[in-house]
N, C-alpha and C positions, 0 to 999 in steps of 0.2 A: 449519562441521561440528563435531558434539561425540561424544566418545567417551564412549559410556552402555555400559550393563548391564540385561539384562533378566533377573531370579531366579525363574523359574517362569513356562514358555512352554505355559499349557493354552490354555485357546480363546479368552480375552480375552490372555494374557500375549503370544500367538502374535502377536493381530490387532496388539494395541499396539508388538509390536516391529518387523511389517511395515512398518506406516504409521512407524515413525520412519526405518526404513533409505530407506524412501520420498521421504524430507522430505529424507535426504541427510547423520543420521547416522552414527558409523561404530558399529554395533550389535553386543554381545557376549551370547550368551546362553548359560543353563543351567540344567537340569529335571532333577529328581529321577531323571524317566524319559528316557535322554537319548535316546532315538529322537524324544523329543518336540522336544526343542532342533535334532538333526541337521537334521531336516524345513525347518526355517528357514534353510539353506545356499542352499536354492535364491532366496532376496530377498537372496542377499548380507550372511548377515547369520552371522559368526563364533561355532562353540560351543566351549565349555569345562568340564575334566573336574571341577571343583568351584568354588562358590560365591567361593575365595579367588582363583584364577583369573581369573574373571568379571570380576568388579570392580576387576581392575590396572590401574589408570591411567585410571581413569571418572570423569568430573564429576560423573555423576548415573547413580546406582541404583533402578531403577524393579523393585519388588516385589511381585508379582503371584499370592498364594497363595492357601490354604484357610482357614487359622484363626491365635489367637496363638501355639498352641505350633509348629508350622513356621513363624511367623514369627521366632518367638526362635531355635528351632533355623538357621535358613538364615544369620541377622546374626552368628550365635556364628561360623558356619563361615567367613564372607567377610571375618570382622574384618582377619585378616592383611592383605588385601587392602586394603583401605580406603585411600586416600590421606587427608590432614589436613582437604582441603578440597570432599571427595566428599559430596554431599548425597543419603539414600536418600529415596527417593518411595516410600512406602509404601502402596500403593492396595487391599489386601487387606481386607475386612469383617471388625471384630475387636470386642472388648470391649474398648467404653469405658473401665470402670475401668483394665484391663489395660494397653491403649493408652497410659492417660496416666503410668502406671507407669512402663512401657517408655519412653517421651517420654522421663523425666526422669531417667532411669539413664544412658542410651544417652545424652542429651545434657551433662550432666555429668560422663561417663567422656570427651567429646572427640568420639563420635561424631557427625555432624549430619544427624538425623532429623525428618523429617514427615511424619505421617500425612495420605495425600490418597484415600480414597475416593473411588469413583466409582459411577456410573448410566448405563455403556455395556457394550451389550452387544456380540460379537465382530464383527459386520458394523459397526456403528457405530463401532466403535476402528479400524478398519479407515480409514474415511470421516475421522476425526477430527472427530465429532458426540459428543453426548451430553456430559455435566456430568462435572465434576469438583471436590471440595472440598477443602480442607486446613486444615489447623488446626497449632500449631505456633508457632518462636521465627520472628520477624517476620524476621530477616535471612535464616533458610535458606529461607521463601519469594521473598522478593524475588531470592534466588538462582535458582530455576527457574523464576519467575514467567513469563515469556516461551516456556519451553521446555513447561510445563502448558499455557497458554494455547492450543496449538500442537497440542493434542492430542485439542481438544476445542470444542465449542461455548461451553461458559459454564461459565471458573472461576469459582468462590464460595471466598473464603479465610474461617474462622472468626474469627481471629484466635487470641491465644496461650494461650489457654486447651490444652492439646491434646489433649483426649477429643471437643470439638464438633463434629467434622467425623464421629467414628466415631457418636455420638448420633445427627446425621443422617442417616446413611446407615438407621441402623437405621428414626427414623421413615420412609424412603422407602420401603426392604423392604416396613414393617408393610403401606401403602398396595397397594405391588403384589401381594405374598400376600394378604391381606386382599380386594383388590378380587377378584383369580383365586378365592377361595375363593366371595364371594358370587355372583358368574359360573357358578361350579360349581351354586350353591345354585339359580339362578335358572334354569339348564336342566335342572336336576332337576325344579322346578317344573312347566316347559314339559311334559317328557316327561312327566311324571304326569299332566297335565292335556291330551296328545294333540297338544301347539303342537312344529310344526318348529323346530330351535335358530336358525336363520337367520332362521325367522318369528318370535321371540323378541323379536331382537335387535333390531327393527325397532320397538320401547320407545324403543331411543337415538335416534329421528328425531324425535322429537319431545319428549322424556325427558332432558335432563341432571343424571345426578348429580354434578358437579361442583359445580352451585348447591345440594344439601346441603351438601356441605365448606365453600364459603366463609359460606354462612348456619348453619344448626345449627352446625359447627365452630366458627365464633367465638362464638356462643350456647355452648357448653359450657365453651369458655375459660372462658368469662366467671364458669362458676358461675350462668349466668342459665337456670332452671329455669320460667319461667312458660309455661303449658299455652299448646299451639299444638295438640299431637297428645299426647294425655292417654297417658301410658305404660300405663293398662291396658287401652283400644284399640288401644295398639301389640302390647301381647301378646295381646289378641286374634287381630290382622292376622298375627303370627308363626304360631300356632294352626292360621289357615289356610292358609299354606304349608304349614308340615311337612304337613297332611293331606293336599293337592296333590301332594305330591311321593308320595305313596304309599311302596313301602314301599323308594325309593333311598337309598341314604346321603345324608347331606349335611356340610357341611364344616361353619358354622359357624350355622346357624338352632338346633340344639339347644343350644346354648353360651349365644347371645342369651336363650334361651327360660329358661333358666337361671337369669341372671344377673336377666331382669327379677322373676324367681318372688321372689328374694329381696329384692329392693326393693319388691317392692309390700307383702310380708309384713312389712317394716319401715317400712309406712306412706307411702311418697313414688308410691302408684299413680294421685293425680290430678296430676302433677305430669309436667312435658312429658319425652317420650322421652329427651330430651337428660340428664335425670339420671341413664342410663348412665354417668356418668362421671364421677358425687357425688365419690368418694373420691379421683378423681386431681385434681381443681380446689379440692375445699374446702380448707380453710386450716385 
């Protein structure tokens, strides 16, 4: 049984501190908004009236916020606290650069910090499902490796680099907003064109986009641009959405529609869709 610290008990902070007191634990928490920490009394799970508090006597400090600046602000306040040999689990979605900033202050002031995003959401933290990353100096993983491990379906450690785990998280984000917004796009579509959202969906049965990502996807890595789907038939094909969707918002078809106007205007319009993404590949 290990005495942790939970910094920020919202609806992933809550789930994850459930499932550790679950595991057997002994769990200390605290929330900005402490009705939000008391709530957790009832899985047996100890709160406290600041951050310095929290974290007396914790092997591991699991950090569960909004952005960098509460994250710097909560570590400033629990410093006192901190034991020599207390490892913080930083799972908060933050800025890269900042992160690795943070990394390397905090960890050459003595403190021992790893950034470990994650891709669970409150019912799954719950379950001790879904992913977890870290990135970071190789001994303070190997220090919670077992206790991460535990808390989820599949660690992924970066290695020591330590902004690569926050990078990843962000391309994951990109994938899940991005997909939710074309989703948006495509029942906009439907509604404009008179198709029930459910009769819609019914594309994925026989439809995966996923074999876009792994074929175009690694085609764009590559910088490999030869026409498959000549990008000014694809702006075409975008054309006819937006008309479809009449006169709904949409999330991201005018953005696309945008982007290809100005490619093709600089010549690359017989050249495959995938050159979308000229300027992030080319060298």
């Amino acid at each position: 049984m290990a005495q942790i610290a939970f910094l920020g008990t919202g609806l992933l902070g809550s789930a994850l501190a459930e499932a550790a007191a679950g595991r057997g634990d002994q769990v200390t928490a605290w929330n900005r908004t402490a009705a939000k920490a008391e709530a957790l009394r009832a899985f047996n799970i100890t709160t406290a009236a600041t951050p310095a508090d929290a974290v007396r006597g914790a092997e591991r400090v699991h950090i569960v916020l909004r952005d960098d600046e509460s994250v710097e602000a909560v570590i400033s306040a629990a410093h006192a606290g901190l034991g020599p040999n207390t490892v913080i689990c930083d799972h908060t979605t933050t800025q890269p650069k900042l992160t690795a900033e943070r990394s390397a202050r905090l960890n050459a002031s003595g403190v021992r910090y790893l950034h470990c995003p994650v891709f669970i959401g409150p019912a799954a933290g719950r379950l001790g499902q879904g992913i977890i990353m870290a990135a970071g100096p190789q001994a303070h993983f190997d220090a919670v490796q077992p206790a991460l491990a535990a808390m989820a379906q599949k660690l992924e450690y970066f290695g020591e680099r330590p902004d690569l785990a926050a990078v990843y998280k962000l391309f994951g984000n990109a994938f899940i907003l991005g997909i939710a917004a074309t989703m948006a796009d495509v029942l906009s579509i439907a509604k404009g064109s008179g198709v029930a959202p459910d009769d819609a969906l019914k594309l994925l049965d026989f439809f995966n986009p996923g074999n876009v990502v792994a074929g175009r996807g690694r085609q764009m890595a590559k910088g490999d641009f030869t026409p498959s789907f000549e990008l000014v038939m694809a702006r075409k094909d975008v054309r006819l959405m937006i008309e479809s969707s009449g006169s709904l918002p949409l999330a991201v078809l005018p953005g696309i529609a945008a982007r290809m106007d100005t490619l093709i205007a600089e010549g690359e319009g017989m050249k495959d869709a995938a050159v979308l993404a000229r300027d992030a590949v080319t060298r």
